[in-house]
N, C-alpha and C positions, 0 to 999 in steps of 0.2 A: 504494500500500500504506500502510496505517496505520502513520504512524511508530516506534512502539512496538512494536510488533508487528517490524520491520525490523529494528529495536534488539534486542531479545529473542535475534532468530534469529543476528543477528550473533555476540551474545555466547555462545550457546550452541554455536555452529557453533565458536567459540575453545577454548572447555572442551573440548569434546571428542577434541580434540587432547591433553589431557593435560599439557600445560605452558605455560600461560598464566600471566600475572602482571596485577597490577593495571595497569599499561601495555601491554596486548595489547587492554584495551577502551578506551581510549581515544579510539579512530579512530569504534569507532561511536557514541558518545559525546557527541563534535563532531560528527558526522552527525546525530543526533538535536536536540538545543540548535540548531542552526543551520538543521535542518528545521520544528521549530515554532514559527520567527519570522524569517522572512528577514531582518529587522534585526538578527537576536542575531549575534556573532560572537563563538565562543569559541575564547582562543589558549591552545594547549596549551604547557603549561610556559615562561610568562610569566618576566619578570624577578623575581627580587625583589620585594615591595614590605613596605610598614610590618609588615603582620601576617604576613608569612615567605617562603614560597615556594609557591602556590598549585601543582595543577596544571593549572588553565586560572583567567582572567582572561576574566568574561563583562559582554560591552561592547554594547546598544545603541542602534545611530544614534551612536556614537560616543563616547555616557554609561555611565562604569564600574557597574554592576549588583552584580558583587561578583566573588570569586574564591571556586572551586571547587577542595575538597580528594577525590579518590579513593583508595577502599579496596579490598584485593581482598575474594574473600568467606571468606578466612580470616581476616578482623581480625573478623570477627563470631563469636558462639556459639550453637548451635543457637535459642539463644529471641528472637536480632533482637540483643540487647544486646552492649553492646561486652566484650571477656572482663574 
């Protein structure tokens, strides 16, 4: 199946439960990152480091790539922009 596509269903199959948070996508999230490059490995809620508290830390072949901040889809406003 297309990654994306797996991603998508994940996170929509979470919503519709009704009480998700921006850490209930998280798992497919890592499934996605870590499916389109077997080298990628991303650690969810990483240590500290210089610029705060990431929630994942994406590493690969062992080379830091950068850290990833998640949002849910209420930190957005209907037009994409942040409120």
């Amino acid at each position: 199946m297309n990654f994306f596509a797996e991603y998508i269903r994940e996170v929509r199959k979470s919503l519709e439960k009704g009480d998700s948070t921006e850490h209930t996508h998280r798992t497919a999230l890592e499934a996605l990152l870590e499916a389109c490059d077997k080298e990628i490995d991303a650690t969810n809620e990483p240590r500290r480091i210089a610029c705060g508290a990431p929630d994942f830390n994406i590493t690969r072949r062992g080379v830091p790539v950068g850290p990833l901040v998640c949002r849910g889809r209420e930190t957005f406003d209907r037009s994409g922009g942040r409120p």
